[in-house]
N, C-alpha and C positions, 0 to 999 in steps of 0.2 A: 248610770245613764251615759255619763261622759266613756265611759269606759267602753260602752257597748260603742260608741258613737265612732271612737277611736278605730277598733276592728273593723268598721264597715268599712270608711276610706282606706284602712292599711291595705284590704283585702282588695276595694276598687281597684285602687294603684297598682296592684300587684298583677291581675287581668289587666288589664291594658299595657303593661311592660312586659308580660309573656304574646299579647297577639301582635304586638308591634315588630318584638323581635320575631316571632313567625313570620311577620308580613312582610319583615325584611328578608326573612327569608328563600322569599316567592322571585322567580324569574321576572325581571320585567320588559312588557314589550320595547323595542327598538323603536325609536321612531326613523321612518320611512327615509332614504336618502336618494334624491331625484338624481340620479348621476345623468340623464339628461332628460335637458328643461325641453318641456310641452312650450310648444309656441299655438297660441292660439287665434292669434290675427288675422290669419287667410282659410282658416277651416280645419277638416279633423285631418289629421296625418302629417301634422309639420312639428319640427323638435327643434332649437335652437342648433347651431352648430357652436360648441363649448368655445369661449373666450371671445365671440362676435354676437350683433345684434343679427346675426343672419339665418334666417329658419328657412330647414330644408325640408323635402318631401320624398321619402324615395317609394318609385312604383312599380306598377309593371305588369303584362299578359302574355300567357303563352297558348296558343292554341291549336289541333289537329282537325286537316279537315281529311275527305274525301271526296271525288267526282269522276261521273262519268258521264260522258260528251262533250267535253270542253276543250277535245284537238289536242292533247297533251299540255293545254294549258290553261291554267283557273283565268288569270289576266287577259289572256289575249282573245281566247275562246275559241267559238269554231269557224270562225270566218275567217283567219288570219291562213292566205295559205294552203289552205285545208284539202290536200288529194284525195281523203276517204280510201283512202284505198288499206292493201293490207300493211303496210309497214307505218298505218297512221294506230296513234295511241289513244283511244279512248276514254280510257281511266288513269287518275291521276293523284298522289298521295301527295298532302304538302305538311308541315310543322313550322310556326313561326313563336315568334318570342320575342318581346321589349324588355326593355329593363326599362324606366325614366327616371328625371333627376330635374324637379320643378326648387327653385333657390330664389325666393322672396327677401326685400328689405327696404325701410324706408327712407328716401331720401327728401329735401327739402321742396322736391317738387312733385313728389310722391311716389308710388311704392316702385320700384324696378326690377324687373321678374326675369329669370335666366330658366330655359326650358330645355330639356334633352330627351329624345328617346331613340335608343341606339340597339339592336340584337341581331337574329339571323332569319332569313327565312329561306326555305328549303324544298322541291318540290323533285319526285321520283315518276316516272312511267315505266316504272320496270323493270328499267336496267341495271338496276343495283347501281346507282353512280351518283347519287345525290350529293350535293353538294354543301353544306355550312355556310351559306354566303351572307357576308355580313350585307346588314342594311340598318337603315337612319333615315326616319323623314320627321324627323325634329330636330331643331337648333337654334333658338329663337330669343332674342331679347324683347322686353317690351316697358317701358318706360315713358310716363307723361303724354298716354298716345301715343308713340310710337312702336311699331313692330318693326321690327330689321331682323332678317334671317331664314331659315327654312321652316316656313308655320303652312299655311292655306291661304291659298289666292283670294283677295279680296271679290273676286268677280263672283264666287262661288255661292249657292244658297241650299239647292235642293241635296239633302243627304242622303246619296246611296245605300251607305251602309247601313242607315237608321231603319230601311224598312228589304233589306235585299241582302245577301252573300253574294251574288253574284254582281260584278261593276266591269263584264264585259259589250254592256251596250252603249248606245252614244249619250252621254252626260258628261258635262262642264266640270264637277268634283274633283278637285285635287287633296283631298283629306287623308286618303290612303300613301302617296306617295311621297305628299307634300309639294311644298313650290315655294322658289327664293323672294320674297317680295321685302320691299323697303314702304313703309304707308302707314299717313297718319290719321287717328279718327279720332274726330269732335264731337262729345255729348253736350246733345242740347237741351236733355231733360226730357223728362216722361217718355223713355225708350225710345225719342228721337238720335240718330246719329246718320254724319257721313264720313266715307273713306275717301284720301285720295293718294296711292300708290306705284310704284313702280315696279316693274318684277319681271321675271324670267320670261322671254320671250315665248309662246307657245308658239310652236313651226309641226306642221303635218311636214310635207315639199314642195318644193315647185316643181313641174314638167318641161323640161326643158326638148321641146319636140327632135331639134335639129340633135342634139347630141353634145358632148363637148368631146373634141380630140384629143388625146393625151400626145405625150412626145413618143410614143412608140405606136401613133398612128391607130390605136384600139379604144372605140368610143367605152369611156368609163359609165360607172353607174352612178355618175354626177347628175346624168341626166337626168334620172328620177326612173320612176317605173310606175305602168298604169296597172300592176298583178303583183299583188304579193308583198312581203315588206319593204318598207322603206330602204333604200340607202342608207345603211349607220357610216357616220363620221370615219369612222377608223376603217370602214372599206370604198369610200369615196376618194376615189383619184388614184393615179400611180405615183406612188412614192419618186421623189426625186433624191438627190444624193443628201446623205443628211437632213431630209427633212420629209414631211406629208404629201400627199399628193394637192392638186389646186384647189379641191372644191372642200370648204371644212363643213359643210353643213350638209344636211339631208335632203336627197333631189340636185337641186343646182341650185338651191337658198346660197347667197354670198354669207361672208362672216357677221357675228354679231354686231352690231354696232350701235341700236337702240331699244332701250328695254320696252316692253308693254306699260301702255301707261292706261289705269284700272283706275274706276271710281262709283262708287256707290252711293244708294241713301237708302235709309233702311229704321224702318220700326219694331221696336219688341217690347208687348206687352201681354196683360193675362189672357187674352184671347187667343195669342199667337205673334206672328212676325212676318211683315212683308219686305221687300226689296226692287227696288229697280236699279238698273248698273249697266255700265257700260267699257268698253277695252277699245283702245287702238293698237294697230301691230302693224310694223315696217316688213313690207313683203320686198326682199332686195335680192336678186336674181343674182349669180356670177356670171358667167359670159354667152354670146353668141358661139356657133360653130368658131373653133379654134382650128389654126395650120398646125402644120406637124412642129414646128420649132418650139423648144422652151420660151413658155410665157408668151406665145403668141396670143394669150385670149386676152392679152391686154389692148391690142392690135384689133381685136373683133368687136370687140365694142360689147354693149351689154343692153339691156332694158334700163329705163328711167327706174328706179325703186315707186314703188305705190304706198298709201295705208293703207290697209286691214282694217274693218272696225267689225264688231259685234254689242247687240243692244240684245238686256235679258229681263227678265221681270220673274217674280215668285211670290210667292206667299205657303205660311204654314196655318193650319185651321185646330182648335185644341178643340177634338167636336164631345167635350164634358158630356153632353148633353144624350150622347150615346151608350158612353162609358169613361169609365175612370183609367186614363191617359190615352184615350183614342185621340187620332190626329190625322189630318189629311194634307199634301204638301204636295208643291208641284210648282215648275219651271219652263220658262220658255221661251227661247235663245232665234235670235235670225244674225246671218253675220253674211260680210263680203272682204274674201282674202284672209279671214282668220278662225280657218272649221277646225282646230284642235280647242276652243272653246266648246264644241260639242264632241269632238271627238277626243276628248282627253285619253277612255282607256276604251277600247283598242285602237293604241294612233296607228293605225296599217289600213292598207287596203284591200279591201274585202273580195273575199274568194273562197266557193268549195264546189268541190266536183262531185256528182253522185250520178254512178253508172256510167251514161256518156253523155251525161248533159254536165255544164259549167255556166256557174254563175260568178259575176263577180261585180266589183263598183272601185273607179278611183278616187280615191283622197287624194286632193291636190288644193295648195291655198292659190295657186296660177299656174298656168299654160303658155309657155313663149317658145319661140321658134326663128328658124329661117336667116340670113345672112346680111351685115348692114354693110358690106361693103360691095363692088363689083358695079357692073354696069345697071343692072335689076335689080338693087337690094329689096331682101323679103322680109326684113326683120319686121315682127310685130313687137306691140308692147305686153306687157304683163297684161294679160285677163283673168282678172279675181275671179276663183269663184265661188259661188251663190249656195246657203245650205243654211235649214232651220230643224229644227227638233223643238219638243215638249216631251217632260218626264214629270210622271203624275204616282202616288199613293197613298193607301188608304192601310193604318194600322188599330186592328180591335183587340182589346184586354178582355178574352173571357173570364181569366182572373188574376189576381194579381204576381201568378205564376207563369199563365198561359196567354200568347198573343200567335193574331195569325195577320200577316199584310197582303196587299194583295197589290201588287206595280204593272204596271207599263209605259212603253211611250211610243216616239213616232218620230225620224229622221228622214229630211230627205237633202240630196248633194243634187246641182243643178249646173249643167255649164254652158256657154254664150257659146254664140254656132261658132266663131273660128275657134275657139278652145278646141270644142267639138268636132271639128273638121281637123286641125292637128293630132288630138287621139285618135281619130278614125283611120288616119294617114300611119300612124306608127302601128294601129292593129294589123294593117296590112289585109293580106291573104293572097292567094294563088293568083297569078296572073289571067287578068281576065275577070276575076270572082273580088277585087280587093273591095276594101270597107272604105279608102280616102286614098288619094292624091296628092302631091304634092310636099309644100314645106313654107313655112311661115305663113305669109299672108296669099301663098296663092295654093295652099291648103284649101282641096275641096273633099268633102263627104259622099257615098253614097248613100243615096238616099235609103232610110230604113235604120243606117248607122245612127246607134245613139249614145252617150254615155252617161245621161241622165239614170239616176239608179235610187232607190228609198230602202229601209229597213222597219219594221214594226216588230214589238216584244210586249210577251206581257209574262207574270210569272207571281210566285206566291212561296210563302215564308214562314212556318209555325214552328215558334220556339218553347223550351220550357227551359224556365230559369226554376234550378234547382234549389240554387238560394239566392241571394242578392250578389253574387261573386261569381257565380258556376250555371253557366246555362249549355244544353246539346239542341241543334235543332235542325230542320231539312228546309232544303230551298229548290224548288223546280220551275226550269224557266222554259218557254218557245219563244224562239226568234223565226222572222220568215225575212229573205232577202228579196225583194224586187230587182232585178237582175238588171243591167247593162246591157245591149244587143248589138250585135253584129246586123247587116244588115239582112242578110242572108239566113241567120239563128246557124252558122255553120263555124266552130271554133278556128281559130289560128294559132298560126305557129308562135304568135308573141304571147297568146291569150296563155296556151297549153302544149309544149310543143311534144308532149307524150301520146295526143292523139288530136289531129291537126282535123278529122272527120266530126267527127264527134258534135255536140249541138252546143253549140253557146247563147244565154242568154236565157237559160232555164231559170227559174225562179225555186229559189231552195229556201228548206228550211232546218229547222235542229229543236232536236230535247237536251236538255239537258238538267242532269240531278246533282246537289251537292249535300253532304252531311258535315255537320262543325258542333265540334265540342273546344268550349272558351273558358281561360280561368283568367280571369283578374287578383291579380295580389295586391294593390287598394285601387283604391276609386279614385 
């Protein structure tokens, strides 16, 4: 017995030192080496950056659209300008692309976040000429409350892009292009909060009726213009030796020299989120009619500077109760001396021609004129002017692939009779036939001359999101201009000078279609 007892362990022993050495034999798995660390502090897509406590996020969209009737341009659309005629473009291909670079870390007063979003965007009508042009409308720190840098205006609430492709009508929205603001906001708990900032001036122009002289005696487009685009910077004034010409801003606006100051209060909770807010903006005119000499407009005197303010209110509705992330949102702006709060994009003034009728509307945040010096000075002061909107939508999930929204809104620009009597005065017309008289304050109108002018749009948006990353979708809009008038309904040489017969004051309208296909590479 002892003997048998022996063999059984010998023989145990021996199975267990032949499966052991097998089992050493076996590959074994590696364990896993994070060559870099997940940071999980601020949500999914952040890694540490190796040898710092600092997690980063890199992101990014690139998208293609197409449209047609948007005047050769998605941005500006078909009011900008618009001759209609045959060498105007139609149809228009664009391709854009972000790269971002969000850089989180904590400090003793808490967390301090550095943003960037930098790529190209690119638009062709045709010509085989498109261009690569870089763009950037992110650069933002934000720290203990505070934002400093290129983020979105504090003033801002209603989101275009949330229920539209199209952001060529009058909305406040700086989201797409960005804006410099400095501004700090206080939580006071349960989705209470307010902003109070300072930031890039928004400037449409001023009208400067009389004109400003240059030293070579030829009125520049300092003055401003009541058709067409603005005055850009870099063709305002006649360059003098070494240096720009006088007017550095758009119209006859003098140079920067105080920012917008922007302030909010605002709730967000699971119902939604409201706002009311309010901006002031310094409307500062450069000169009266200038003599021929260098820097005589120093000599001419100028308008007193004004504020600008504009007052806005909004709210977002999460309507659950319809469907699952249906939501209705809407905004609604009155302002005096600061209409690039409604006219953010398209900041021009409004114009298209169809057949031989012209319609058109100015953008202008004031109207000045006439001469302060002489026996008869005519000089007026800045007359702000007057202009409200509301922008309203309604977005439904038929499922949680497919949604369709449905926008519109309502603009209208207003100006005080001597404004009014100074544009009527530069529309001019034939001797005998004109629209106004005069200059500065002895500016008179004929009567029937108006420059009061409105725009109304509505349009709709159904997208499919192919997965949570990748959506294609179409958006078509109608806009209708309510027109400006001559007094006469008979066009001029300032209005149009391609056909001076022709009818001014026709009331136009536009289709317009676009198609977008979107990729995000993260969230």
């Amino acid at each position: 017995m002892k003997m048998v007892r022996s063999l059984l362990l010998g023989s145990a022993a021996g199975l267990v030192a032949v499966a052991g050495a097998q089992a050493a034999d076996l590959p074994v798995k590696a364990k896993p080496v994070q060559y870099v660390k997940i940071c999980s502090l601020y949500g999914v897509g952040f890694y540490y950056i190796p040898g710092t406590d600092m997690c980063l996020k890199i992101g990014g969209w690139v998208r293609a659209e197409g449209a047609y009737g948007d005047n050769g341009n998605m941005t500006w659309g078909p009011f900008n300008a618009n001759a209609n005629n045959r060498t105007t473009s139609n149809s228009t291909f664009r391709a854009r692309g972000y790269i971002t670079a969000d850089a989180r870390n904590q400090t003793e007063y808490g967390t301090v976040r550095g943003y960037i979003a930098v790529g190209l965007s690119t638009s062709d009508v045709g010509l085989n000429t498109a261009a690569n042009q870089f763009s950037a409308n992110r650069a933002f720190i934000q720290w203990a409350g505070f934002t400093l840098g290129l983020a979105q205006s504090f003033y801002d609430f209603y989101s275009v892009p949330a229920t539209s492709y199209w952001g060529n009508f009058p909305a406040s929205d700086t989201g797409d292009p960005g804006w410099f603001t400095m501004g700090y906001t206080a939580q006071f708990g349960n989705g209470f909060s307010a902003t109070v900032s300072v930031e890039e001036r928004r400037i449409t122009q001023i009208v400067n009726q009389s004109g400003f002289t240059q030293p070579n005696n030829v009125v520049s487009t300092s003055s401003g213009s009541i058709i067409g685009a603005f005055p850009s910077a870099a063709s305002v004034g006649t360059p003098l030796a070494g240096g720009a010409g006088f007017a550095p801003g758009a119209g006859a606006y003098g140079g920067f020299q105080m920012p917008d100051i922007v302030a909010n209060l605002r709730i967000d909770q699971a119902w939604g989120s409201a706002q009311i807010m309010g901006a002031l903006h310094q409307v500062n005119a450069s000169y009266y009619t200038a003599g021929a000499a260098p820097f005589a407009g120093n000599a001419a005197g100028h308008p007193d500077d004004k504020l600008g303010w504009v007052v806005g209110a909004g709210f977002k509705l999460n309507a659950t109760m319809i469907g699952v992330g249906d939501f209705f949102q809407m905004q609604a702006n009155y302002t005096e001396g600061a209409l690039k709060y409604i006219f953010q994009t398209p900041n021009s003034n409004w114009s298209k021609v169809n057949g031989a009728d012209i319609g058109w509307g100015t953008v202008a945040d004031a109207v000045f004129g006439g001469t302060a010096s002489g026996a008869a000075p005519t000089a007026t002061d800045l007359n702000l002017t007057t202009a409200w909107n509301v922008n309203a939508a309604y977005e439904h999930f038929w499922s949680p692939r497919w949604r369709t929204s449905v926008y519109g809104g309502y603009a209208a620009v207003s100006y005080g009779g001597q404004a009014n009597a100074m544009l009527c005065a530069n529309i001019g017309g034939p001797v005998g036939a004109t629209n106004g008289t005069g200059a500065g304050n002895t500016a008179l109108a004929t009567a029937g001359c108006d420059n009061n002018w409105n725009t109304y749009w509505v349009g709709t948006r159904t997208q499919w999101n192919v997965t949570k990353d990748f959506y294609m979708g179409v958006d078509v809009l109608y806009q209708k201009l309510d027109s400006a008038q001559t007094f006469n309904g008979l066009n001029t040489a300032a209005l149009s000078p391609l056909n001076t017969t022709a009818t001014a004051g026709g009331n136009q309208d536009n289709w317009a279609f676009r198609f977008r296909a979107h990729r995000d590479f993260y969230p």
